[in-house]
Backbone as CSV, one residue per row, in Angstrom:
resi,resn,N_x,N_y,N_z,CA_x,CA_y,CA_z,C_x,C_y,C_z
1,UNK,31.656,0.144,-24.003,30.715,0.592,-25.003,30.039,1.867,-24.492
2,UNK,29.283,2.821,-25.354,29.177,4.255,-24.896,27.490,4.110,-24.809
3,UNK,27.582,4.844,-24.405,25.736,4.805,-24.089,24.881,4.948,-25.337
4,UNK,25.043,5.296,-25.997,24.623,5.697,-27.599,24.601,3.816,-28.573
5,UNK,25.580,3.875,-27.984,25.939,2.126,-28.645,25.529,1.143,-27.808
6,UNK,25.152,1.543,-26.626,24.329,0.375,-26.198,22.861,0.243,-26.306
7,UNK,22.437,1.925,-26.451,21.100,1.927,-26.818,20.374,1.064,-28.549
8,UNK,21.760,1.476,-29.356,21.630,0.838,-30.040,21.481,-0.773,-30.571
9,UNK,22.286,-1.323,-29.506,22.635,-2.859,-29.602,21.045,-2.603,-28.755
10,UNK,21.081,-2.760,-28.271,19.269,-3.778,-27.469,18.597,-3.552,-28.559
11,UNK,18.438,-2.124,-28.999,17.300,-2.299,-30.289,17.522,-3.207,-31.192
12,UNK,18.817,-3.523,-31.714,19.043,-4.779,-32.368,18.675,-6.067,-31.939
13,UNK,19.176,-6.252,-30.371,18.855,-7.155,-29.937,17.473,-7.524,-30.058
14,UNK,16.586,-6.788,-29.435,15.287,-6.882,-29.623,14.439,-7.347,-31.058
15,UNK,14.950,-6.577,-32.137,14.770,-7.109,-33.140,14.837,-8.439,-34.039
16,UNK,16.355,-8.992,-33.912,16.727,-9.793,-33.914,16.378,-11.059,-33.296
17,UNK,16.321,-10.613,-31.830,15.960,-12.199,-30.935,14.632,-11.721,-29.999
18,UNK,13.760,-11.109,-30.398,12.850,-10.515,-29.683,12.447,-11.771,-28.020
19,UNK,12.328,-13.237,-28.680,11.536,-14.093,-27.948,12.734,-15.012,-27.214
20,UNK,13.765,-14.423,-26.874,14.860,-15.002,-25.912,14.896,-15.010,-24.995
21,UNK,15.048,-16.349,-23.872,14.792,-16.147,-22.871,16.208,-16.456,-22.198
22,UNK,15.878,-16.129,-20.689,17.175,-16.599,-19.753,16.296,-17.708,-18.570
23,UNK,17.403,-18.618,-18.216,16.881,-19.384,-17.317,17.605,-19.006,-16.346
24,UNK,16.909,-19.008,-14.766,17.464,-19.552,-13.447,17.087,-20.336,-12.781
25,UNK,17.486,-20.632,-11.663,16.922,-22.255,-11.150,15.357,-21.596,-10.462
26,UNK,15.063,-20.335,-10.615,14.035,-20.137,-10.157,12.805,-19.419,-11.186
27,UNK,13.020,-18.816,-12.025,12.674,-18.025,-13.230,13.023,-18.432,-14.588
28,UNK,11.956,-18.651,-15.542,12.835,-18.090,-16.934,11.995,-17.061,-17.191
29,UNK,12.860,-16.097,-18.095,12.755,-14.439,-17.946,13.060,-14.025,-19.368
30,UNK,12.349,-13.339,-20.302,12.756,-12.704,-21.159,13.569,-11.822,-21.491
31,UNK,15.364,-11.964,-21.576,16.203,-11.333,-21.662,15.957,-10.083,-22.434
32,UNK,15.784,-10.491,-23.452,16.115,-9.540,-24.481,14.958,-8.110,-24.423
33,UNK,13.899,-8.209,-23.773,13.443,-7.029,-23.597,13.585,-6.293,-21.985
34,UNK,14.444,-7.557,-21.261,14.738,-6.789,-19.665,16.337,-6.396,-20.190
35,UNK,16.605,-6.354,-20.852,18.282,-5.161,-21.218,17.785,-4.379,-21.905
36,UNK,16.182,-4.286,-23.006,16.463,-2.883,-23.721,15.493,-1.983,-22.549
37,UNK,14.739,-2.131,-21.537,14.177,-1.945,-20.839,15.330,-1.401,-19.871
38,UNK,16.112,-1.869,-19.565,17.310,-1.464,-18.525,18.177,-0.492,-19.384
39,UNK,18.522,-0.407,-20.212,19.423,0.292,-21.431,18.490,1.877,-21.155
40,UNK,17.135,1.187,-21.571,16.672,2.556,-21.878,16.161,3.473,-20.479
41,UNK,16.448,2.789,-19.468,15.738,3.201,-18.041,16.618,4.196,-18.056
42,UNK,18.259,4.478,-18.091,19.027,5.110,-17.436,20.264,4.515,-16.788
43,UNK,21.281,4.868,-15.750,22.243,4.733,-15.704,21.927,3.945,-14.123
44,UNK,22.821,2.764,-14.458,22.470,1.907,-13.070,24.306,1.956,-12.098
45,UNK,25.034,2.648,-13.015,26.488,2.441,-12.216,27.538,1.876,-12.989
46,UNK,26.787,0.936,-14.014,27.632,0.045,-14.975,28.013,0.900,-15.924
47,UNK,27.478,1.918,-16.042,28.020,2.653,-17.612,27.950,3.884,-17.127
48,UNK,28.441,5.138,-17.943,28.242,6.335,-17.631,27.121,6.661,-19.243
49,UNK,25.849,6.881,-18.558,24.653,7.164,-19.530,24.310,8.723,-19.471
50,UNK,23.530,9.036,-20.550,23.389,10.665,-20.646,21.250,10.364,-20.007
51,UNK,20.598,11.405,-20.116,19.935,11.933,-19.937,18.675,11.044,-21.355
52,UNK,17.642,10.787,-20.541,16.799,10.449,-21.386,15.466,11.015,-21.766
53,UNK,14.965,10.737,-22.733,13.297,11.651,-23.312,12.729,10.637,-22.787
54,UNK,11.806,11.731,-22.920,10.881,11.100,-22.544,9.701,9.803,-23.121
55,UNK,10.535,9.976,-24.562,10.278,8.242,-25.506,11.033,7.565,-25.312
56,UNK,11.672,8.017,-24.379,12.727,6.813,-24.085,12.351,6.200,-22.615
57,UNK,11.989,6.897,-21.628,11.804,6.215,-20.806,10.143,5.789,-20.859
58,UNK,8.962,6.130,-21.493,7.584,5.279,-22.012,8.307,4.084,-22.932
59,UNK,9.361,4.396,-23.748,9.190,2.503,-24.367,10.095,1.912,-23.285
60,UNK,10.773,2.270,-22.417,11.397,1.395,-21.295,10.368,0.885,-20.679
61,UNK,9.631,2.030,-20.007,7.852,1.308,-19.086,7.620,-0.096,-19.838
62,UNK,7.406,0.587,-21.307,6.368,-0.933,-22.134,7.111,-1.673,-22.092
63,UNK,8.613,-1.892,-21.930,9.408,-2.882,-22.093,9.703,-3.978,-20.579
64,UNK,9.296,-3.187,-19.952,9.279,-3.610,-18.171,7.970,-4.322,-17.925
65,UNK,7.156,-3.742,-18.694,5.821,-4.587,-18.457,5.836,-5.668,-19.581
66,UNK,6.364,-5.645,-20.563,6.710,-7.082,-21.021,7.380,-8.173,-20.611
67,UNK,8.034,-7.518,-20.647,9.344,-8.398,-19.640,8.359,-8.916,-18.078
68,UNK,7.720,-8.227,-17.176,7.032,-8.862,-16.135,6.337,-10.054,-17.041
69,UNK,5.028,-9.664,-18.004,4.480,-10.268,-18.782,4.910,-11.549,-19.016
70,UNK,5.717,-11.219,-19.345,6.822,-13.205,-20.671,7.314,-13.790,-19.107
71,UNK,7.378,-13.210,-18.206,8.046,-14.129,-16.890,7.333,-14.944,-16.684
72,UNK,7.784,-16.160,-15.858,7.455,-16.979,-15.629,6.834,-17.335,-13.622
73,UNK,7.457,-16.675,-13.239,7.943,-15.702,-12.018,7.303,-15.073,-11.465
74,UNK,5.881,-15.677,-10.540,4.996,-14.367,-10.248,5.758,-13.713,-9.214
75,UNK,6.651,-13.898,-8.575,7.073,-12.497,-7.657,7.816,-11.603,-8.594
76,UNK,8.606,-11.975,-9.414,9.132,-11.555,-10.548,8.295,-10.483,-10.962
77,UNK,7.499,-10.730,-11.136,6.390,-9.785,-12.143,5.468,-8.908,-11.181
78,UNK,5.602,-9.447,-10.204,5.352,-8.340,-9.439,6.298,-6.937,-8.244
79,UNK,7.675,-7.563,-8.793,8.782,-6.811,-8.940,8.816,-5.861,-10.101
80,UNK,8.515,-6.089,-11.044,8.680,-5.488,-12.128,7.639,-4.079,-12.508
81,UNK,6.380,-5.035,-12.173,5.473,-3.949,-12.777,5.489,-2.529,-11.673
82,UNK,5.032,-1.854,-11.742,5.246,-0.537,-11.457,4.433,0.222,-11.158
């Protein structure tokens, strides 16, 4: 999938399933805003991503501090926040 189309799918995602979570045997974690948060951060290796604005990386921030937020996980969340 191209970077354009993945930016797109999280916003869906988000929309769609805003309050989804993921479990681990140590955390449950609000998926769906830690991928549009990761989507919109930039390029981690997994994809080849272009260059982002700078509204793109402030709604990633807000999306990272939600995502700490909805955790369950205080080291988690203090991984996260920034």
């Amino acid at each position: 999938m191209s970077d354009e189309g993945l930016k797109a799918l999280s916003a869906r995602v988000v929309r769609v399933a805003p309050n989804q979570y993921g479990c681990t045997a140590r955390m449950r974690q609000p998926k769906t805003w830690y991928m549009r948060a990761l989507v919109l951060s930039g390029p981690y290796g997994a994809w080849e991503a272009g260059s982002r604005s700078a509204a793109e990386l402030m709604e990633a921030a807000a999306h990272w501090e939600r995502s700490a937020a909805l955790c369950d996980a205080p080291v988690v969340k203090a991984e996260k926040v920034h």
